[in-house]
C-alpha positions as CSV (number, residue, x, y, z in Angstrom):
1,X,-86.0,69.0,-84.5
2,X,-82.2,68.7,-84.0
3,X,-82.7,69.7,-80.4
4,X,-85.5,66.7,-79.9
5,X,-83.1,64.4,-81.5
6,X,-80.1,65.7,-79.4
7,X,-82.3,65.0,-76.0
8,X,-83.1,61.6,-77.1
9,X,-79.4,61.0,-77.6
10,X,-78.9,61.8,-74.2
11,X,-81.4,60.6,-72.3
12,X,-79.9,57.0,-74.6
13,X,-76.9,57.6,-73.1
14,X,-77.5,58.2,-69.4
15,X,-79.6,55.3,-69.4
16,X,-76.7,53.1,-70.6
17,X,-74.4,54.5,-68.1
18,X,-76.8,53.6,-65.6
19,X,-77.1,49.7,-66.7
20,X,-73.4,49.4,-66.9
21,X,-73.4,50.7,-63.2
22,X,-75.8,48.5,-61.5
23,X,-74.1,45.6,-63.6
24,X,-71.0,46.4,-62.2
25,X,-72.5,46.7,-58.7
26,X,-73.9,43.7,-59.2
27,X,-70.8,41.8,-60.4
28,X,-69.2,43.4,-57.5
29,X,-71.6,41.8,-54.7
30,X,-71.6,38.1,-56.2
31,X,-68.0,38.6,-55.8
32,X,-68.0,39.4,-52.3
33,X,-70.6,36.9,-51.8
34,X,-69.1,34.3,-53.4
35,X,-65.5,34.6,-52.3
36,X,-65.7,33.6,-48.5
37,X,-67.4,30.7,-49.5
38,X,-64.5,29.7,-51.5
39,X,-62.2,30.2,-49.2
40,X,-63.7,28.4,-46.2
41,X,-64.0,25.4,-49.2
42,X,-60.6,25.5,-49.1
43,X,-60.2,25.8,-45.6
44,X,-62.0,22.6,-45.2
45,X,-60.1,20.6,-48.0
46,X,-57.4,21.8,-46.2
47,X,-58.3,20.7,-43.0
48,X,-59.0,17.4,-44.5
49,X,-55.9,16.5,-45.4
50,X,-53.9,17.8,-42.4
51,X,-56.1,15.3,-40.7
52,X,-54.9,12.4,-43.0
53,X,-51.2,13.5,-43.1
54,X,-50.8,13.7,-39.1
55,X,-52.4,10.3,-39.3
56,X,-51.6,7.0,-40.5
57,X,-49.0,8.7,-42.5
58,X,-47.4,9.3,-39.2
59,X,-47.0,5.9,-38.5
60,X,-43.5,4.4,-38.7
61,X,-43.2,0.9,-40.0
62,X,-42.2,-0.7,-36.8
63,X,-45.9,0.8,-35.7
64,X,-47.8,-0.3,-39.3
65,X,-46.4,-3.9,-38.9
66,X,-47.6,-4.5,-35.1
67,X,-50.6,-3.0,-35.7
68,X,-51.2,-5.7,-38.4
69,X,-49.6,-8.7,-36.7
70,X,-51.4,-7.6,-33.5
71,X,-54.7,-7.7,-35.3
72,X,-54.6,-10.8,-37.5
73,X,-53.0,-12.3,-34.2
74,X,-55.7,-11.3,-31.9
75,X,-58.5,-12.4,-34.4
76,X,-56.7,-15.8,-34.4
77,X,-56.4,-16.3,-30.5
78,X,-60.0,-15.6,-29.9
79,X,-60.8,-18.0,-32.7
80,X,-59.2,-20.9,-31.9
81,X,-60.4,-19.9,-28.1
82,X,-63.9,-20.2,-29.3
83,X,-62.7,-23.6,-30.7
84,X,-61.3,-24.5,-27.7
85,X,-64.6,-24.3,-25.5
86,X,-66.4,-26.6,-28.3
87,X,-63.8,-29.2,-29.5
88,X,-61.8,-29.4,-26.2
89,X,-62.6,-32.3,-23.4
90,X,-60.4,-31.2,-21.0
91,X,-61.5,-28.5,-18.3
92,X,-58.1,-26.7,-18.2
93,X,-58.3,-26.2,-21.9
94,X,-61.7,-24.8,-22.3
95,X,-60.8,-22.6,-19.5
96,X,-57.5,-21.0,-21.3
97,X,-59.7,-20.7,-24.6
98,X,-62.4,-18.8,-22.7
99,X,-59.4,-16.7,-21.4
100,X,-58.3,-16.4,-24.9
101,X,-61.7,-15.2,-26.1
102,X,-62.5,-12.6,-23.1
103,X,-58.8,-11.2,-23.2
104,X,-58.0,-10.9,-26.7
105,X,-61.3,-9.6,-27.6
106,X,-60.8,-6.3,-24.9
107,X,-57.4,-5.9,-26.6
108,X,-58.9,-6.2,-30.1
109,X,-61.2,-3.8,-29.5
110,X,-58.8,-1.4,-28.2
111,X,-56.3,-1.8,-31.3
112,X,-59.5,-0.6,-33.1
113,X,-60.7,2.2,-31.3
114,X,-56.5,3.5,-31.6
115,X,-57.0,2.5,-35.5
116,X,-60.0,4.6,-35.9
117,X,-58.6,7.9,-34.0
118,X,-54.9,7.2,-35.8
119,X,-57.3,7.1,-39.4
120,X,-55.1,3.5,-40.3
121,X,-56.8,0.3,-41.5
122,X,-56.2,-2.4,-39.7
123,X,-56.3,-6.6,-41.7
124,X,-59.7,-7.9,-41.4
125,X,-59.2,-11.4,-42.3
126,X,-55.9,-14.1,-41.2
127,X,-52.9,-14.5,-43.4
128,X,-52.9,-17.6,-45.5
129,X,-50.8,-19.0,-43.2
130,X,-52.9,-18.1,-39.6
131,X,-56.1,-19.7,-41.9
132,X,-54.4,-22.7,-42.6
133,X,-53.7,-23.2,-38.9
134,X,-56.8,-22.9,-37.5
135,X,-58.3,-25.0,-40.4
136,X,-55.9,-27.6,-39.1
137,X,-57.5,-27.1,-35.7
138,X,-60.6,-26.7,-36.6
139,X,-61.1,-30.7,-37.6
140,X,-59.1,-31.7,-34.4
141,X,-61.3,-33.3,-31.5
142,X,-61.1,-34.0,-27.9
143,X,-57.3,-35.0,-26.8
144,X,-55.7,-34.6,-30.3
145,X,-57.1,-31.0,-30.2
146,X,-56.3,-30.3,-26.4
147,X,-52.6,-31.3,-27.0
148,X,-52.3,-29.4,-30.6
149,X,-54.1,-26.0,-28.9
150,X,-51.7,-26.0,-25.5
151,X,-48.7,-26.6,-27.3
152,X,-49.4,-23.7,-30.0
153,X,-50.9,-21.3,-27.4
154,X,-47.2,-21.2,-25.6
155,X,-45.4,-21.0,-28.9
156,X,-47.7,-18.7,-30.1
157,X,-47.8,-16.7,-26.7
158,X,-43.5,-16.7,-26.4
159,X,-43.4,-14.1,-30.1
160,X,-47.0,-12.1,-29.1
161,X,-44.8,-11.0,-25.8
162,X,-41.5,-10.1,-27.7
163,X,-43.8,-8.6,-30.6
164,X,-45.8,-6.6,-27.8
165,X,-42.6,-5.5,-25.8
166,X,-40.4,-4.8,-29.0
167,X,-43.5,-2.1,-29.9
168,X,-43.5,-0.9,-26.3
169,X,-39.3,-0.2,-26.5
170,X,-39.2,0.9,-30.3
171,X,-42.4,1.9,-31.5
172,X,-43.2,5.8,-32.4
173,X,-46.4,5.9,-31.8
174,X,-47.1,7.0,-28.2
175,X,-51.0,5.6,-27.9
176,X,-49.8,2.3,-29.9
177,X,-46.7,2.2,-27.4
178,X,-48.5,2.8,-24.2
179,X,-51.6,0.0,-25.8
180,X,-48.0,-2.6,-26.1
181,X,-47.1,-1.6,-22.7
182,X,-49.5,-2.7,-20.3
183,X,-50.8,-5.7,-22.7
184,X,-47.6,-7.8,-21.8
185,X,-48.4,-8.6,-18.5
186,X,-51.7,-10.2,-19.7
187,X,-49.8,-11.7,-22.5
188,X,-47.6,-13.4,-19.5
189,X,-49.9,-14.9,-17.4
190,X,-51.4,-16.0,-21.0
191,X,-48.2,-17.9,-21.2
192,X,-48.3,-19.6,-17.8
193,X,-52.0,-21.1,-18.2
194,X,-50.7,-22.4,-21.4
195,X,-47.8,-23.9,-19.9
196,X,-50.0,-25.0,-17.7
197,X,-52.7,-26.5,-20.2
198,X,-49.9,-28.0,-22.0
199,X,-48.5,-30.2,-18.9
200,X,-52.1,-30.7,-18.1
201,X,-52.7,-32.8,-21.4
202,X,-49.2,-34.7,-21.7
């Protein structure tokens, strides 16, 4: 009898050593299994915000605030081209305000594309004060229009260059520099068909 109770005892025993075993085992693997996945987790949230930190937070201020002034200012220009081609009556000005549009909308789209690889957000809309302009403009016709548009486009044309070339000499951003750059001389011979728009309407 106590030998039948002493070899249930054991075989008790052995077979809890046994569970504890595989459990372990089986703690073991989920580990490993679990761990790489973890780490690669990591990785990517990692990787995530390298991206974001070598991006717009790379920019320096001089590069933030001609980004925005180029972008509200470009919107405006091809604006108040469209405008021009509809409430001008004078050839040379619906000319510059078709230059306007096909220009400024190429440059635009450039200052996006840099935007999207440089992870910054650009204005979507005009300041208060660019929408107040071209609400002004907006409810001008034929020559009252054609003498208000010439005369803004070469005041308006005179800061865009020294904006654009300030950015090309001081800006820290070497796609955003290089985008300045070679802009200015469209930006110039903006500013001589607005001179000449504007002698054209006198």
């Amino acid at each position: 009898m106590k030998n039948s109770m002493l070899s249930i005892l054991c075989a008790a025993t052995l077979m809890a050593c046994t569970k504890n075993e595989n459990t372990e085992t089986m703690s073991t693997t989920d580990s490993t299994m679990t761990m790489p996945a973890t780490d690669s987790g990591m990785m990517a949230t990692d990787s995530t915000m390298m991206g974001d930190m070598t991006g717009s937070a790379a920019l320096s201020d001089q590069d933030k605030m001609f980004a925005d002034k180029a972008a509200t200012g470009g919107m405006m220009e091809v604006m108040l081209g469209v405008l021009a081609e509809t409430n001008s009556t004078h050839d040379k000005v619906k000319s510059l305000g078709k230059m306007m549009v096909d220009d400024h909308t190429k440059a635009n789209d450039e200052l996006k594309r840099w935007a999207t690889a440089a992870g910054y957000n650009l204005p979507t809309a005009l300041n208060a004060d660019q929408q107040k302009k071209y609400n002004d403009m907006q409810a001008m016709k034929g020559a009252d229009f054609d003498k208000a548009y010439a005369d803004f486009m070469v005041t308006d044309h005179k800061e865009v260059i020294a904006l654009f070339k300030k950015q090309a000499a001081e800006g820290s951003d070497s796609n955003l520099k290089s985008f300045a750059s070679k802009t200015v001389p469209t930006l110039e011979q903006h500013l001589t068909a607005s001179e000449e728009a504007k002698n054209a309407v006198k």
